[in-house]
C-alpha positions in Angstrom: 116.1 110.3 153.9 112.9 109.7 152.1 112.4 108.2 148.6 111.7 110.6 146.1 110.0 110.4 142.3 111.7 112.1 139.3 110.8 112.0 136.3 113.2 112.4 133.2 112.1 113.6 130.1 114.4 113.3 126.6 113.4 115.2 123.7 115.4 113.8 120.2 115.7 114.5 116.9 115.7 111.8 114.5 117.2 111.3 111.5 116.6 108.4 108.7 118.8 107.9 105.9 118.7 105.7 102.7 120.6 105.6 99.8 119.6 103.9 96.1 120.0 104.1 93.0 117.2 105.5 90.6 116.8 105.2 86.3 116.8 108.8 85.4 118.4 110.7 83.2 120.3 113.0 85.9 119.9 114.1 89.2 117.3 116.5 89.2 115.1 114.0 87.4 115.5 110.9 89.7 114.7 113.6 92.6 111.4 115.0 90.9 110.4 111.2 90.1 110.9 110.5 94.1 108.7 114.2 95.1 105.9 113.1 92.4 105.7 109.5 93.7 107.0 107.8 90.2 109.6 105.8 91.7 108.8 104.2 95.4 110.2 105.3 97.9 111.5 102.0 99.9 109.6 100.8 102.8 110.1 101.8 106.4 111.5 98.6 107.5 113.9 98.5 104.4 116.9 97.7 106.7 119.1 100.0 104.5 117.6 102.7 106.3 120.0 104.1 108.8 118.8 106.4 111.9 120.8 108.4 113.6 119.6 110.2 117.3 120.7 113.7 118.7 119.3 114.9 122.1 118.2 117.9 121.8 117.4 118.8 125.2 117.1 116.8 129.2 114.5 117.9 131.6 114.1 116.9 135.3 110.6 117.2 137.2 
């Protein structure tokens, strides 16, 4: 039997999630500061980020 090469190739979607708390006077508000760039949003390596990976699909050539 010979040795053969095969490659895999993984496609995912990611998800990354954070959670914090904002000064505004509701909801909608804390949102539209977040979208206008008023409030920061935290940085990437924040570790309260949480990501979460689905595979969307497996291929074999």
């Amino acid at each position: 039997m010979n040795r053969q090469t095969v490659t895999i190739i993984q496609t995912f979607s990611t998800v990354r999630e954070i959670t914090i708390d904002v000064e505004a006077d509701d909801h909608e508000s804390a949102v539209e500061a977040l979208q206008n760039g008023d409030i920061d949003v935290p940085a990437f390596d924040d570790p309260r980020w949480v990501t979460s990976w689905t595979l969307q699909s497996e291929e074999y050539e």
